[in-house]
N, C-alpha and C positions, 0 to 999 in steps of 0.2 A: 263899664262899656255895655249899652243896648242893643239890639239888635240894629237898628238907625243906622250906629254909629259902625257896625262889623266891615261894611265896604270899607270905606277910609282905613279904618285901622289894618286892614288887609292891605289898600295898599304902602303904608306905612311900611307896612313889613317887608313887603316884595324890594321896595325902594331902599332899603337899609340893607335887605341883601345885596346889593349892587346887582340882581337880576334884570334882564330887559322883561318887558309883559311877553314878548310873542316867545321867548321861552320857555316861562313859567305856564302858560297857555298851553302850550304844546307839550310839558310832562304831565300838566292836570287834565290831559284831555279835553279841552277845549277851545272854544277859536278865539282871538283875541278880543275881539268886540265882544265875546260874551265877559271877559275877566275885567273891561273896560266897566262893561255896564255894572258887574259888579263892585268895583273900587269906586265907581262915580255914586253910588245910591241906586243908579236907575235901574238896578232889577236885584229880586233877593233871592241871595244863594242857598241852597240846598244844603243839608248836614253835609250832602257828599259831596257838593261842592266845594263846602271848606275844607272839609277833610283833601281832597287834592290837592287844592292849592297850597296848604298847610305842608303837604309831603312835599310837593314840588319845592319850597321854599327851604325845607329839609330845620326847621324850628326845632327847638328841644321840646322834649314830653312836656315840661310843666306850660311852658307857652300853647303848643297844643294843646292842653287840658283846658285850660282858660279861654280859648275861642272856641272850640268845640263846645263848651256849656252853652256860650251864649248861643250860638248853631244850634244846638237842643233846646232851646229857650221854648220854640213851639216843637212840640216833640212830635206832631204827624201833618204830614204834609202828602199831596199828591199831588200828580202829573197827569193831566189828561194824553192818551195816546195820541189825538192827533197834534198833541206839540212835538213828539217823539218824531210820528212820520213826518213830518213835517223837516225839524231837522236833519232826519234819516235815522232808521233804524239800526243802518250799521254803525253808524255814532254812538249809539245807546251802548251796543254791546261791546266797543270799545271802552265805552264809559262803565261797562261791566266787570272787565277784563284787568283795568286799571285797579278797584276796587279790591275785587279780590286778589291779586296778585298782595296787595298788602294785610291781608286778613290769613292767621292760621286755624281757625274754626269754622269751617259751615256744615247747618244744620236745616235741610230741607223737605219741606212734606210736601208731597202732589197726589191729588186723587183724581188726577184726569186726566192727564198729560206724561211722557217719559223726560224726565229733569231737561232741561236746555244743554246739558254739561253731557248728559250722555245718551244726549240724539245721534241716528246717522244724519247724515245731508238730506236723502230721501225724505227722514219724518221731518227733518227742519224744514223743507219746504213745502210739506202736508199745511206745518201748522200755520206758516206764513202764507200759504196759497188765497184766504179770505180777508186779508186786510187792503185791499189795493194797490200792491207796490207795484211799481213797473218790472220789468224782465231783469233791465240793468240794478236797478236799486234787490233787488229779490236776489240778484245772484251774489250781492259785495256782501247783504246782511249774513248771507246763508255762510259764505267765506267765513267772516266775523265771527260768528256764533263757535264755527269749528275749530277756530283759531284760539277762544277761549278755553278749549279743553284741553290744552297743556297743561294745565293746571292740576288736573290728572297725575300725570308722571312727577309730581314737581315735590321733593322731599318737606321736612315741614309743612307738610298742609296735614289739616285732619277732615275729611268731608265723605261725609253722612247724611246720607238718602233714606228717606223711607216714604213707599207709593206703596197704593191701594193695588189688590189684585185688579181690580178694575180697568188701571189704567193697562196694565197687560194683555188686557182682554177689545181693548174699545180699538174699533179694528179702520185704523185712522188711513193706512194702507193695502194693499193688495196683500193677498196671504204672504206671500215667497220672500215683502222688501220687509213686511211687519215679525217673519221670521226672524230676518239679519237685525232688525233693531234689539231682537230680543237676543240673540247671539251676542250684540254690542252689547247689552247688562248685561250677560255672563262674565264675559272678557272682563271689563272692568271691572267687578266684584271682587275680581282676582287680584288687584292692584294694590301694592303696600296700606296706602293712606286711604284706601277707599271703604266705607261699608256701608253696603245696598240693602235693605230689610225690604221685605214685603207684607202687607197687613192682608190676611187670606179673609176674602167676605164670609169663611163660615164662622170667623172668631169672634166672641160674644163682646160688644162697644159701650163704652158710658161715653163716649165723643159723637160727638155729630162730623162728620166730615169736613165741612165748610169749604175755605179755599184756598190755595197753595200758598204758601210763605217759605219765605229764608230767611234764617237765621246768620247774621256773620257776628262771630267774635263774643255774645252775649251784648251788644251795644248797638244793633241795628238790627232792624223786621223791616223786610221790603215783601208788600200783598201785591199779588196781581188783581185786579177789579176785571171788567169787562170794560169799560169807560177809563181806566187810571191806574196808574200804579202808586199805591198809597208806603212813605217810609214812616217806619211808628221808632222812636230815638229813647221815650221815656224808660228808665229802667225798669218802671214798674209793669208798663204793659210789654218789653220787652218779656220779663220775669212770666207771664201768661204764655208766653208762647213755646219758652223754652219747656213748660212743664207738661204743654200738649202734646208738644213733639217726643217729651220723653214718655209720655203714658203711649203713642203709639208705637214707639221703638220697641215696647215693652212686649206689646203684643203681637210683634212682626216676625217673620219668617227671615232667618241670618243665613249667613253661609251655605253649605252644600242647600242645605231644605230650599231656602230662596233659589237657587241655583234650578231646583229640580220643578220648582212651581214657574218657572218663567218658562223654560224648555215644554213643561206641562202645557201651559196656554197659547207657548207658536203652536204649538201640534192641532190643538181645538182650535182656534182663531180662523 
């Protein structure tokens, strides 16, 4: 099976479940015409594409191993944002929410931003205030976003933050709301499954910073661009990100110390 041929054979599969499409669409996050276009050829799915429809369909691991390859066949791909706003952004982050709800490892760096997962509302609509959304679409995304951090509380997960002092410091709010965001990383630092490092700018780097990624499960890197959000599937360049992430974990600030360095910079902020 080639890539050509993944539509059909997807929906081969949906049809032998005895599934209807507006089902399966609606567990994979998606609207039917998009899973149409999928099954017909007329548009090609995403790794994460498949991967939904694949859980939606509820297939055995070795079936899902065997489409998932060919789904990795091109192992980076991106999305220009204005396809995202386009469809709506709170669709994305449903399409987020979905994802991870099936993954129990993540593994993310940010050197400019406080993670998506442990924003308030307030910074969530700092960051969204420059993209053009309307009032209505601005307020379901900001919903969505917050709705994703249950995920938080949620046993089996294991998720692992590690940000720059910088982004503690880059003062994206009024002092008093950029306080309570920094209270929100306390709180949650405290959470079973959660560990928040911080990389302090006086510790000596062999890294260049670059730009935020997520790691889920060792089998997917999703980059943010400024233009795109690029997914890298290949194990190999997978295997590059995991070992960045780990060289900066190495030199982060954990527990109480992070705790005291966050507290540190509401107070100067």
């Amino acid at each position: 099976m080639n890539r050509g041929e993944l539509g059909a054979a997807l929906r081969a599969l949906r049809q032998a479940s005895g599934k209807e499409a507006k089902a399966v669409a609606r567990s994979a996050v998606m609207s039917t015409s998009k899973l149409s276009k999928i099954e017909t050829g007329r548009a090609a799915p995403s790794v994460m594409d498949v991967e939904r429809i694949l859980t939606a369909l509820g297939v055995s691991e070795e079936v899902k191993a065997e489409y998932m390859a060919v789904a990795r066949a091109q192992a980076t791909e991106a999305t220009a944002w204005r396809l995202y706003r386009r469809l709506g952004f709170h669709r994305k982050q449903e399409q987020i929410r979905a994802l991870e709800e099936s993954m129990t490892l993540l593994r993310l760096f940010q050197p400019s931003l406080i993670p998506g997962l442990l924003q308030t509302p307030e910074y969530v609509r700092a960051v969204l205030s420059n993209t053009g959304l309307g009032e209505d679409t601005l307020d379901r995304t900001v919903a969505a976003r917050i709705a994703r951090q249950s995920i938080l509380y949620e046993t089996g997960k294991d998720l692992r933050f590690v940000i720059t002092e910088a982004v503690l410091r880059w003062r994206l709010l009024p002092p008093l709301m950029m306080a309570g965001q920094l209270g929100r990383l306390v709180s949650a630092s405290r959470l079973p499954g959660v560990d928040i490092r911080v990389v302090p700018l006086s510790a000596p780097q062999r890294d260049a910073q670059g730009h935020s990624f997520v790691i889920r499960d060792d089998r997917l890197v999703t980059v943010e661009t400024t233009h795109a959000e690029v997914t890298v599937t290949d194990a190999r360049d997978v295997a590059l990100y995991v070992a960045k992430f780990e060289r900066f974990a190495a030199l982060a600030l954990a527990d109480d110390a992070m705790r005291t360095s966050s507290r540190t910079s509401g107070m100067t902020s």
